[in-house]
C-alpha positions, 0 to 999 in steps of 0.5 A: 920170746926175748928175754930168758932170766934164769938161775945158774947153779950158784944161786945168780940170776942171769939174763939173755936176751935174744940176739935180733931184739932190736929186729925183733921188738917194734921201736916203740916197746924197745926203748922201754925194754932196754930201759928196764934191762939195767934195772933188772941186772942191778936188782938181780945184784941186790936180791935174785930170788925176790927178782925172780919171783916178780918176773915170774908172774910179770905182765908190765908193757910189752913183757910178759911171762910166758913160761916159769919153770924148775929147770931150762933142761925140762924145757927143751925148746928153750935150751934150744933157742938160748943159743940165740941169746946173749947174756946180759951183764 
């Protein structure tokens, strides 16, 4: 896992990635991740709820979902590796 996208409770869609990503991610992959990370904070400005219901079933290149869920509580090993992210902005 190397993006967490998730909306706090006013309604924003934040988006962490995992801090090793450029260690994580073969060079290749990398630049067209890094080169959809802006995209998607811009549209997260624009329409966070419509963003998120595309991510939640997103399957483009290397990114593809793997879990969709009401609440990061409900998912305690993510609550615990978003520790070793960092919000996007």
């Amino acid at each position: 896992m190397i993006l967490l996208a998730i909306i706090d409770a006013d309604d924003k869609l934040r988006f962490l990635a995992h801090r090793k990503l450029r260690a994580i991610v073969q060079p290749r992959d990398l630049k067209y991740i890094e080169a959809l990370l802006p995209d998607f904070v811009e549209r997260a400005r624009l329409d966070p709820a419509m963003l998120f219901t595309q991510l939640s079933s997103l399957c483009v290149g290397p990114l593809v979902t793997h879990e969709v869920g009401v609440s990061i509580a409900d998912h305690s090993s993510f609550l615990e590796l978003s520790s070793g992210f960092d919000q996007i902005s």
